[in-house]
N, C-alpha and C positions, 0 to 999 in steps of 0.2 A: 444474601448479605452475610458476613462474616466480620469478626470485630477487628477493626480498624478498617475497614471498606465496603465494598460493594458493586455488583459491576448486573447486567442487562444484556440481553440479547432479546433481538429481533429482526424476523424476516423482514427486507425491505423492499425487494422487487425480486421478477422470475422471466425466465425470458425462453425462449427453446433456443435448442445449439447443436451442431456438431462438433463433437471432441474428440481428441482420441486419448484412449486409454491404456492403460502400461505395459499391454502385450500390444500396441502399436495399432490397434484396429478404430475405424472411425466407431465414433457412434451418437447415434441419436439422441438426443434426452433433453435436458434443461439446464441452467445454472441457473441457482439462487445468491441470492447476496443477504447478506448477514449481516447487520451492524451492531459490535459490542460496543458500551458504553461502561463506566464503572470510574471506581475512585479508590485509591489505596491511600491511605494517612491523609495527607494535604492534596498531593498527587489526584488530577482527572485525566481519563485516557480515553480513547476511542480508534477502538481498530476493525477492521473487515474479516469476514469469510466469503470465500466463496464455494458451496458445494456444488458438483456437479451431479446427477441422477441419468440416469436410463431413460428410454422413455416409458418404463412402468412407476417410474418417481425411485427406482431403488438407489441409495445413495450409492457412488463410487467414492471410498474413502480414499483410495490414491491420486487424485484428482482434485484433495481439499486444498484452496489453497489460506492464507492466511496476511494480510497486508495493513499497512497503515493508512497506506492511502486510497479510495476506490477508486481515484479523478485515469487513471491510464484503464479504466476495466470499464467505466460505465457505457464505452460505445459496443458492449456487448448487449446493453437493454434497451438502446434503442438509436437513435440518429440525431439530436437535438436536445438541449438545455430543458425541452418539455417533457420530452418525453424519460431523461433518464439523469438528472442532474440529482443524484442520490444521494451524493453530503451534502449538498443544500447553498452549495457553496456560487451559486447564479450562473456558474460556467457548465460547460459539457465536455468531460475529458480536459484532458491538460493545457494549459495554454503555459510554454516555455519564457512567455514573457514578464510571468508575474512568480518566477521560480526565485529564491532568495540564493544569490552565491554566497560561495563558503568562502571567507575573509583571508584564509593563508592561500584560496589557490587563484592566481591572480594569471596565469600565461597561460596559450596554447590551450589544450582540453579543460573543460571545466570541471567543476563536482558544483552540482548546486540542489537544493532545498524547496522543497512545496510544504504548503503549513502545516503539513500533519508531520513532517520530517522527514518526508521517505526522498530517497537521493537520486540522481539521473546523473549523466556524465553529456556535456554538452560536446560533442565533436565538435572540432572546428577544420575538420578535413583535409587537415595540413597547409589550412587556406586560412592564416588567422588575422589579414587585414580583411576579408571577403567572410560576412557574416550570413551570407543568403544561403548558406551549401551546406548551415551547422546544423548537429542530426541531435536530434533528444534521445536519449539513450537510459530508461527504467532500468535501475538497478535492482537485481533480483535475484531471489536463492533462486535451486534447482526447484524447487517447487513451486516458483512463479509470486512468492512472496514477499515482501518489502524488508530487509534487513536494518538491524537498527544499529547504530556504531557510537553513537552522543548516547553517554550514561553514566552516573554517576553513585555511588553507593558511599554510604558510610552507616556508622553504628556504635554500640557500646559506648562505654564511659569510662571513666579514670584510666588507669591503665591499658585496658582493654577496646581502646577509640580506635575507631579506624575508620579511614576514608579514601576513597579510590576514584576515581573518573578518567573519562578519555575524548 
């Protein structure tokens, strides 16, 4: 806890995995999931990790990855809503039809929104009266991350006010 917030972590599942690693070699080990929680001023947030390990548990820190959403990563811990529905949120991995679109993009490929914010690009496969052929597409840094683009800042008083968003 620190003044004006506070934030939590906790292990929340573990699963074994092959990965590979950044000299390109597979390897054996685990991924864990992480879920932070916290609050800064008014502000609540909840974002993921996910570390991967060896199979001796030694973490690979180039392998961390960092997301808003876990709903496109939980069919890494298991097959079904029982076994690995890890934000709680009664689904199992993504389901494209309960994505919120983004209000200026209205033609052709989409951008649309899952409730934690993290973004996908809906193809529409150059086929945009035929919606059976459209692909989900998880927006992601190079490190497999959730990128965030909705933000807004502001601060200071009198003269010194300022406020920014995008």
């Amino acid at each position: 806890q620190w003044s004006g917030g506070s934030h939590t972590s906790k292990a929340i599942a573990v699963e074994d995995v092959t990965y590979t690693n950044i000299s390109g070699e597979s390897v054996a080990g685990y991924v864990i999931a992480i879920k932070n929680s916290g609050t800064y001023g008014s502000e609540q947030f909840t974002d993921w990790e996910l570390r991967y390990t060896d199979d001796k548990g030694v973490i690979d820190w180039n392998n961390s990855i960092w997301t808003q959403s876990i709903k496109s990563k939980e069919s890494l811990f298991g097959t079904n809503a029982d076994q690995a529905d890890l934000d709680g949120d009664g689904a199992f991995g993504l389901d494209s039809s309960v994505l919120d679109s983004v209000s200026t993009d209205t033609t052709g490929d989409l951008l649309k929104k899952d409730d934690a914010r993290a973004l996908y690009i809906i193809s529409d496969k150059g086929t945009s009266d035929d919606t059976s052929d459209d692909e989900t597409i998880s927006l992601v840094d190079q490190w497999g991350g959730t990128p965030t683009f909705d933000f807004s800042h502001s601060g200071g008083s009198g003269d010194y006010a300022y406020s920014h968003s995008s």
